[in-house]
C-alpha positions as CSV (number, residue, x, y, z in Angstrom):
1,X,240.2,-267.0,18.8
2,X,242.3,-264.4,19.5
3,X,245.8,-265.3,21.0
4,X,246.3,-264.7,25.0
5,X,250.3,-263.8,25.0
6,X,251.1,-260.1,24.7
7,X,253.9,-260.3,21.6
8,X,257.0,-259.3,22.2
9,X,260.2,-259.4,20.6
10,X,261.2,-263.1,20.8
11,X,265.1,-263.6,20.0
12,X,266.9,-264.5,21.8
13,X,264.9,-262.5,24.9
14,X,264.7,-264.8,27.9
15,X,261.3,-265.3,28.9
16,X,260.6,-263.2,32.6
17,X,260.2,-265.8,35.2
18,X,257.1,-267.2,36.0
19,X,256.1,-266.1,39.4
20,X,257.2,-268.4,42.8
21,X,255.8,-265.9,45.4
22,X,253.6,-269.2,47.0
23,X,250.5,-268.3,49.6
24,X,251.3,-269.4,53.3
25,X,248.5,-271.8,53.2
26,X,247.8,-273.5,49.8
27,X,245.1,-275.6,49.4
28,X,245.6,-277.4,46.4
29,X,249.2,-279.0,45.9
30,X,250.0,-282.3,45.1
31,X,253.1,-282.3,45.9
32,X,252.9,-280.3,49.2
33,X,250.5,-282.7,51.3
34,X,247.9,-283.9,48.2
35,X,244.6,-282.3,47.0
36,X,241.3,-283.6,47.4
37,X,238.3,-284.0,45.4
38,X,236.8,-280.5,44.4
39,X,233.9,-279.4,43.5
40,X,233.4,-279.4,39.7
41,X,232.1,-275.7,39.7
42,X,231.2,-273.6,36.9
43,X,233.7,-273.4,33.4
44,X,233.8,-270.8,30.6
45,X,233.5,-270.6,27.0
46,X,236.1,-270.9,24.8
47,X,237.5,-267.4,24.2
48,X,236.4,-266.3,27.0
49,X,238.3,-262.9,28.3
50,X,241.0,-262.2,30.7
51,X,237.9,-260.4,32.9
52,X,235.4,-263.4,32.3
53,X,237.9,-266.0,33.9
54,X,238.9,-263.6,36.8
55,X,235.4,-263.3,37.3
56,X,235.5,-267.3,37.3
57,X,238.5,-267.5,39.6
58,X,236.9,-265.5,42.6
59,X,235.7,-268.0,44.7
60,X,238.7,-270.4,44.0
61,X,240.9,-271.8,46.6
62,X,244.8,-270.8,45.7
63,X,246.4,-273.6,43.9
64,X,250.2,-274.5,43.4
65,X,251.4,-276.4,41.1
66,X,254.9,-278.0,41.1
67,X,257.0,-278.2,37.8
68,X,260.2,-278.6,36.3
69,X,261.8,-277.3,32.9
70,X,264.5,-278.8,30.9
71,X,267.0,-275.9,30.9
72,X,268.4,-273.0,33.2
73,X,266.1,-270.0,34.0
74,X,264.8,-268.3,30.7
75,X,267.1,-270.6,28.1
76,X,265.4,-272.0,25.0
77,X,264.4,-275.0,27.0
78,X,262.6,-273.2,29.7
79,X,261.4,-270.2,28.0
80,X,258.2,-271.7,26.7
81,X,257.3,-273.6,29.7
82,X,257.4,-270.1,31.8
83,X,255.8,-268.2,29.4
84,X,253.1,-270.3,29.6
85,X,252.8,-270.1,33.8
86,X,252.9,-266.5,33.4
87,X,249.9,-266.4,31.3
88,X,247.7,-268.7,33.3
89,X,248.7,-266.8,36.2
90,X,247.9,-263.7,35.3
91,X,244.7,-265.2,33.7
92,X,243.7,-266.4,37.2
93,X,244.2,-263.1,38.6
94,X,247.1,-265.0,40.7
95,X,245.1,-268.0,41.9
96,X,247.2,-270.3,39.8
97,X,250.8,-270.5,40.9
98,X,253.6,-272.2,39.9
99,X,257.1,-274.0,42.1
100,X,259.3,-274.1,39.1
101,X,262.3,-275.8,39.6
102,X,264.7,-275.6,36.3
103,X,267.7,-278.0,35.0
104,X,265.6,-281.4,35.6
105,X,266.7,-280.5,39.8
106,X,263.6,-283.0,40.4
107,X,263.7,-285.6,38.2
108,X,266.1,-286.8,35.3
109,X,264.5,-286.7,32.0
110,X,264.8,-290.6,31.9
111,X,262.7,-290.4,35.0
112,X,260.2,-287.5,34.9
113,X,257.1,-289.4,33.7
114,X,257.6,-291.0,37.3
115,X,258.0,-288.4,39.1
116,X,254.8,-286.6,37.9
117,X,253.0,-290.1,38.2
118,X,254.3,-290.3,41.6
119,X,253.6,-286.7,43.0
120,X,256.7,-285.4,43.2
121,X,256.4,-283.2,40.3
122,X,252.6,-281.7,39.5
123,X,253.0,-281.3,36.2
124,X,256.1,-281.3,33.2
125,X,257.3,-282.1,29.9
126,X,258.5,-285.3,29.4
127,X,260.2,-287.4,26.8
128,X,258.0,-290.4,25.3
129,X,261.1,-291.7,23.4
130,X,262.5,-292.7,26.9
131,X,259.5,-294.9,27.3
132,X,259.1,-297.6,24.2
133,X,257.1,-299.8,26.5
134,X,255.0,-297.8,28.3
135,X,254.3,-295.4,25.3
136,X,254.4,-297.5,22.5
137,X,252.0,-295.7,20.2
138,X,253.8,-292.3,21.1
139,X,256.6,-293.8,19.5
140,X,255.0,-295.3,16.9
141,X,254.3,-291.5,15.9
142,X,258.1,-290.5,16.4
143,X,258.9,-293.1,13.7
144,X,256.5,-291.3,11.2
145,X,258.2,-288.2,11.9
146,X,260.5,-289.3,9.0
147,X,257.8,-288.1,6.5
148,X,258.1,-284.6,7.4
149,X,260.1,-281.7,5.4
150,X,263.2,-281.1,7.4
151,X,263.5,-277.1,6.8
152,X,263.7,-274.6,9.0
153,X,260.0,-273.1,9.1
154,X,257.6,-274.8,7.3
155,X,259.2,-278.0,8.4
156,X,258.6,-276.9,12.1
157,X,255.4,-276.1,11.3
158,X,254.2,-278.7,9.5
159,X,256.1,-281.7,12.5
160,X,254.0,-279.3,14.9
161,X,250.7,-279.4,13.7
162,X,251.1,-283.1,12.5
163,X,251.5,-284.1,15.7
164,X,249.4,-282.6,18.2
165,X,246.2,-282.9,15.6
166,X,247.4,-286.7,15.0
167,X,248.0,-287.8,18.8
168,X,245.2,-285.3,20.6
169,X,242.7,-287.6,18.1
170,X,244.3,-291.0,18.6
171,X,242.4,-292.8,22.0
172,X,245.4,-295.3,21.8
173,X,248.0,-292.3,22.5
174,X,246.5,-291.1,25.4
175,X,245.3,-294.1,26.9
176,X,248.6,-295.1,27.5
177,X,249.1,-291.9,29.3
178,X,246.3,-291.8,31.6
179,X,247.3,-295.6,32.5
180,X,250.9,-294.2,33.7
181,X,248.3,-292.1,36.1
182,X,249.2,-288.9,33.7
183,X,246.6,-286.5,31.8
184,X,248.5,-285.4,28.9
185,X,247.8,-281.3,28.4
186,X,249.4,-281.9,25.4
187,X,249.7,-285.5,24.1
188,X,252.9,-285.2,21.7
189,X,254.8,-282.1,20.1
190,X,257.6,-282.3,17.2
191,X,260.9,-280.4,18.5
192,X,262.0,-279.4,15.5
193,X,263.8,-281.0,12.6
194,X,266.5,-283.1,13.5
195,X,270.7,-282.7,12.3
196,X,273.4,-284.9,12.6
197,X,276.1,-282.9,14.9
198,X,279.5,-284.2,14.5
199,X,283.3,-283.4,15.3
200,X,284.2,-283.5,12.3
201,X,282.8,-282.5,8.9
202,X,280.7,-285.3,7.6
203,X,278.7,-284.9,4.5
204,X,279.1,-288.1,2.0
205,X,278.7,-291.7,2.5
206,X,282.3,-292.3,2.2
207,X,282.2,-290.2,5.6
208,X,279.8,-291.8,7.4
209,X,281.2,-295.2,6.7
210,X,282.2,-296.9,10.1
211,X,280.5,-293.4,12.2
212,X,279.6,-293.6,15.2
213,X,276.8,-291.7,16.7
214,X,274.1,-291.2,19.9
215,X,270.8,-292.0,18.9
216,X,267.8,-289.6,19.4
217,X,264.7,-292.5,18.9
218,X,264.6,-296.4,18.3
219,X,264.2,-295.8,14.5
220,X,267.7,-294.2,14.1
221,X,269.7,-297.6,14.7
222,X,267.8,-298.5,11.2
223,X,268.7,-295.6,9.3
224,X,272.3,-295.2,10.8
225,X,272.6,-298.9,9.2
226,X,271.6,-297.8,5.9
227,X,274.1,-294.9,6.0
228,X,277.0,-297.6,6.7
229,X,276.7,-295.9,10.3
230,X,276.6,-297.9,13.9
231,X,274.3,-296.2,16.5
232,X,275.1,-295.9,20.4
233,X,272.5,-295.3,23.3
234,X,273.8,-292.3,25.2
235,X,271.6,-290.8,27.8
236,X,271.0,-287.2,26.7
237,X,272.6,-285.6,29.9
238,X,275.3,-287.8,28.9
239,X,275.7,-286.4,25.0
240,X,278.6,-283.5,25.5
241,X,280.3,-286.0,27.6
242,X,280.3,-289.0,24.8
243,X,281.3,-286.3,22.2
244,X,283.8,-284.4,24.2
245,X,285.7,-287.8,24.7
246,X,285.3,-290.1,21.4
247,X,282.9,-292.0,22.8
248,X,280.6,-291.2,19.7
249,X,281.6,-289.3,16.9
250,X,278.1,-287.7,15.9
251,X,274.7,-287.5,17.8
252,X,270.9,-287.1,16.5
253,X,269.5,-284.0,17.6
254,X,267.0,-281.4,17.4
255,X,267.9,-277.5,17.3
256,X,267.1,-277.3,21.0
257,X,268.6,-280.2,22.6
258,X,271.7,-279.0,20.6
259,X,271.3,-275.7,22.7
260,X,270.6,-277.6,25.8
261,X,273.4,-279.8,25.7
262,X,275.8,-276.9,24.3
263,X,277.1,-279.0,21.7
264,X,278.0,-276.7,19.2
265,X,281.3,-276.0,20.5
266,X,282.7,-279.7,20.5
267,X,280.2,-280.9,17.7
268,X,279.8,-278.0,15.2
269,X,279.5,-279.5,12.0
270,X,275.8,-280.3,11.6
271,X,274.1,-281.8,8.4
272,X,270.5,-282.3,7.3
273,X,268.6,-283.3,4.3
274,X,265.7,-281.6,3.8
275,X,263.3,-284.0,1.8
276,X,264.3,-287.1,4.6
277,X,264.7,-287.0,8.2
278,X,265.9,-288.7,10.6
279,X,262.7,-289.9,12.9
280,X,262.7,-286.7,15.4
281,X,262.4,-285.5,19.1
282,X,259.3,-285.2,20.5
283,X,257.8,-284.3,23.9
284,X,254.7,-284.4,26.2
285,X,253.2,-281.9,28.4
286,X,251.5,-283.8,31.6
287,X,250.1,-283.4,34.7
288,X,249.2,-285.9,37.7
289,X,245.9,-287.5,36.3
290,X,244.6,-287.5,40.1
291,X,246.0,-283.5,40.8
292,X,243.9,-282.8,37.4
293,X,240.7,-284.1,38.3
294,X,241.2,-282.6,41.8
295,X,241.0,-279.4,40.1
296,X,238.1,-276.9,39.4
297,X,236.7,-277.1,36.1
298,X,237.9,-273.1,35.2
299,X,240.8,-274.2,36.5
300,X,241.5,-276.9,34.1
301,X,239.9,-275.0,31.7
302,X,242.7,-272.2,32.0
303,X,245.2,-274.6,31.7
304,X,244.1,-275.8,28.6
305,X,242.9,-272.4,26.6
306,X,246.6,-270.9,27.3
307,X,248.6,-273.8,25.8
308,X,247.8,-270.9,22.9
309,X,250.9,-269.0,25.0
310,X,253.1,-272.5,25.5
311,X,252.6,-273.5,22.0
312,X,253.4,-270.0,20.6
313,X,256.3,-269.5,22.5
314,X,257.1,-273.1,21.9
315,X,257.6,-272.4,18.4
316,X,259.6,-269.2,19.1
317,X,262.3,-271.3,21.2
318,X,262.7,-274.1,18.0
319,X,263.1,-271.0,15.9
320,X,265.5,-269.2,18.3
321,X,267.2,-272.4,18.6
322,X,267.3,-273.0,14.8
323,X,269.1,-269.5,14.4
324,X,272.0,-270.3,17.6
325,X,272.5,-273.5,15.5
326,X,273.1,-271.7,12.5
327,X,275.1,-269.3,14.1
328,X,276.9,-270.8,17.0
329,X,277.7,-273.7,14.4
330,X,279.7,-271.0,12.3
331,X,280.9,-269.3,14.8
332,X,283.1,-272.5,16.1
333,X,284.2,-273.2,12.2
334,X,281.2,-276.0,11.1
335,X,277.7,-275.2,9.8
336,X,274.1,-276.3,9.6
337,X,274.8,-277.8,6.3
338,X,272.8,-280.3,3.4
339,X,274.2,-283.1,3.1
340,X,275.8,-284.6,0.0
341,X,273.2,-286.2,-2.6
342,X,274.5,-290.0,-2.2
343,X,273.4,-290.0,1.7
344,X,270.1,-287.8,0.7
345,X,269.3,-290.4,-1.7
346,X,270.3,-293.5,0.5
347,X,268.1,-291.9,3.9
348,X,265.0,-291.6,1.2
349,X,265.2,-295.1,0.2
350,X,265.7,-296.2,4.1
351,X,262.8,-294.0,5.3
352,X,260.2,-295.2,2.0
353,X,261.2,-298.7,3.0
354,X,260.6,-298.1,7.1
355,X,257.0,-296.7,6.3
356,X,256.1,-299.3,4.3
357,X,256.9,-301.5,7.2
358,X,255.1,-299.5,9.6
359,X,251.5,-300.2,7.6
360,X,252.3,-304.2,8.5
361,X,253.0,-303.4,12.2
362,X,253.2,-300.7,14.7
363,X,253.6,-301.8,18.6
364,X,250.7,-299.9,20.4
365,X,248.3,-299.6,17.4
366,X,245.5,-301.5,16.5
367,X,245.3,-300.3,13.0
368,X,249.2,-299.4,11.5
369,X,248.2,-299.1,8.1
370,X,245.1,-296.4,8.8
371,X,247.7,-294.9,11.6
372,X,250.1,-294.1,9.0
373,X,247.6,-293.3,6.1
374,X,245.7,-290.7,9.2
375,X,249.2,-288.9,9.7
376,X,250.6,-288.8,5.7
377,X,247.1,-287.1,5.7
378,X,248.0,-284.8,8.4
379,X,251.2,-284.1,7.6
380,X,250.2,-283.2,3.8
381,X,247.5,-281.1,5.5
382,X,250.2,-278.7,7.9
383,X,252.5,-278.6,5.0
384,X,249.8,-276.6,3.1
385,X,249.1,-274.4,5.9
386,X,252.7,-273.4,6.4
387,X,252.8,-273.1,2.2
388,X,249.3,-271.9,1.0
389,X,247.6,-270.3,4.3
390,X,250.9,-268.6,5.8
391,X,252.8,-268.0,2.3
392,X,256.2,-269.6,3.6
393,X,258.6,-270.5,1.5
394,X,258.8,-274.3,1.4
395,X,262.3,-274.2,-0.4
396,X,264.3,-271.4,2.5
397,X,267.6,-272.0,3.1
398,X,269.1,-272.2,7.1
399,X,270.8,-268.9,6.2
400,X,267.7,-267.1,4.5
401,X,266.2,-268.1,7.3
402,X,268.1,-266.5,10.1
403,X,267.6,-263.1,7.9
404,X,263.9,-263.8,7.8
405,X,263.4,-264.4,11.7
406,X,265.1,-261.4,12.7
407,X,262.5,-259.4,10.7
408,X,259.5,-260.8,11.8
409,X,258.0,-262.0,15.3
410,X,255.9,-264.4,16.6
411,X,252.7,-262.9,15.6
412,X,252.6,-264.1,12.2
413,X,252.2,-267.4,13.5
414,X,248.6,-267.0,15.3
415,X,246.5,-267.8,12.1
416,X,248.6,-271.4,12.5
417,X,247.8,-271.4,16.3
418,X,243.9,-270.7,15.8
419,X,243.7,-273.4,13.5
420,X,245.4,-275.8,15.1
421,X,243.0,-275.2,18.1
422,X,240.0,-275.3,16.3
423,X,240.9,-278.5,14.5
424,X,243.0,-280.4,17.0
425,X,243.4,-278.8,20.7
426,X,239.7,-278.2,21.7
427,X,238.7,-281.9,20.7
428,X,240.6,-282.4,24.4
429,X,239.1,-279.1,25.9
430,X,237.7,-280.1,29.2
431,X,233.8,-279.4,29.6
């Protein structure tokens, strides 16, 4: 498979805006008056060309669809997403356009899942942490993100590739889903390793004793205990705020909520231990199950084959983001730092003792002990990709990382995208 998005240099480059130009008279929108049933019509291979699915899109009726991003025009947070819309719109020679509004203007993230159920929004990321109840096997895999390497490329890698090939082959995962009335384009995706971000330097038990912090997902309450920590739940919009006035003294996050949230200037002393994380951020691409099905079968199709661009580019903003946090952290006299042995040590004993656990019981799974023993397989599986097939080094530093991103682009990552289609993303390809 060869990969759709024309490289260019990725760093720190915002993404050019998906085009908003909309037709007078649209006749597929969800959002702007509902689409009906359409007729199925004829798909394409996979791999097909740029030519072949023009040739496809001829006789198609103009569709819009309605989304939202995270973060401002062309920040790490959005870049991905419009990326993405440019590549299906140029792939259906402009019958596939995109309403993008930016800065969650639509819907709070608490809220977005709703909002795309509801038809106010077509189609958007979402955050399944926000949604125990409804998603409970979508967090059952957050909880497992704990077994993952927390470095700065193979790690990202490896929570990638974990899970999207574990939750695009679990039926329970998107079930729940399509009974919230939403087809998930891409079921879950790892954000990136997560840090502890506090105000002041923080790297010992004796530290941590008494701390308190946001947390990112239901499991971090556990480990924050084990750490002599006590956890708070702060909406995410609500982060800078918390930290900016005591509220908290630390917050969970991933290298592009960090970004999102700016908190490097009020929270710049960041901490990580790379053989145990902290169970990590994850989100969902969906769409409006009932806008989906409306939807011609190339069209669908489309949507699927360049998730190639979004999960490329995806990648490119957790590994932009990963460098600001290295660097913006510095820059406002912390760091993206290990932390001390003791609270290493104490996190691996917590996160051994929360999988074990997890085999007895996992809310949303029928089988917890073959749930966990399916993902330490997947997980050892994306490790060896990133390690063996790629030839990254498992052991790289933050710093030697930064040097090795600005020497390389985002090409060197489409033997990992290929295979994570052929072994995980087509199993969902519509036909």
């Amino acid at each position: 498979m060869s990969i759709a998005s024309r490289t260019r240099n990725h760093r720190r480059k915002p993404a050019r805006c998906a085009a908003l130009a909309l037709a007078a008279t649209l006749a597929l929108s969800a959002c702007g008056g509902g689409a009906g049933a359409s007729d199925e019509g004829e798909g394409v291979e996979f791999g097909a060309s740029k030519d072949e699915y023009q040739a496809a899109f001829e006789d198609v009726d103009p569709i819009t669809i309605v989304t939202q991003t995270a973060g401002a025009q062309g920040t790490v947070t959005s870049a991905y997403f419009e990326a993405y819309q440019e590549a299906v719109t140029d792939w259906s020679g402009g019958k596939i356009e995109f309403e993008t509004n930016y800065s969650y203007s639509i819907a709070p993230p608490i809220e977005v899942s709703d909002a795309v159920a509801d038809g106010r929004l077509d189609l958007s990321y979402t955050i399944p942490a926000y949604q125990p109840d409804e998603l409970p096997a979508s967090n059952a895999l957050i909880d497992l993100s704990i077994m993952a390497d927390q470095t700065p490329l193979v790690g990202v890698l490896q929570l990638l590739g974990w899970s999207i090939q574990t939750s695009t082959a679990s039926d329970e995962i998107l079930a729940e889903f399509e009974n919230l009335g939403l087809h998930p384009l891409v079921p879950d995706y790892a954000l990136g390793p997560d840090a502890l971000f506090c105000t002041e330097p923080r790297s010992s038990l004796a530290d941590l004793d008494g701390v308190t912090s946001r947390m990112g997902t239901r499991l971090n309450a556990e480990q924050f205990d084990a750490l002599g920590m006590e956890g708070v739940s702060v909406d995410l919009t609500e982060a800078f705020e918390a930290l900016q006035r005591g509220v908290v003294d630390c917050t969970v996050a991933n290298p592009l909520t960090a970004s999102l949230t700016g908190m490097f200037e009020i929270a710049p002393y960041a901490r990580i231990a790379p053989t145990a994380g902290f169970s990590g951020g994850m989100g969902a691409m969906v769409i409006n199950d009932s806008f989906w099905e409306s939807l011609p079968l190339v069209a669908r199709q489309l949507l699927h084959d360049r998730l190639d661009v979004f999960i490329k580019e995806q990648i490119g903003s957790t590994l932009n983001a990963i460098a600001e946090t290295v660097e913006a952290t510095a820059a406002n006299g912390g760091g993206l730092e290990p932390f001390d042995d003791d609270v290493v040590t104490a996190l691996e004993e917590e996160n051994e003792s929360l999988i074990d656990a997890s085999r007895e019981e996992l809310a949303g799974v029928s089988d917890p002990n073959a749930f966990v023993d399916t993902s330490q397989q997947n997980m050892d599986t994306w490790r060896q990709v990133a390690i063996e097939d790629l030839g990254f080094d498992p052991d790289m530093t933050a710093e030697e990382f930064v040097e090795w991103y600005a020497d390389n682009d985002l090409d060197v990552f489409d033997p990992f995208i290929e295979r994570l289609f052929e072994e995980a993303m087509n199993n969902v390809r519509p036909s």
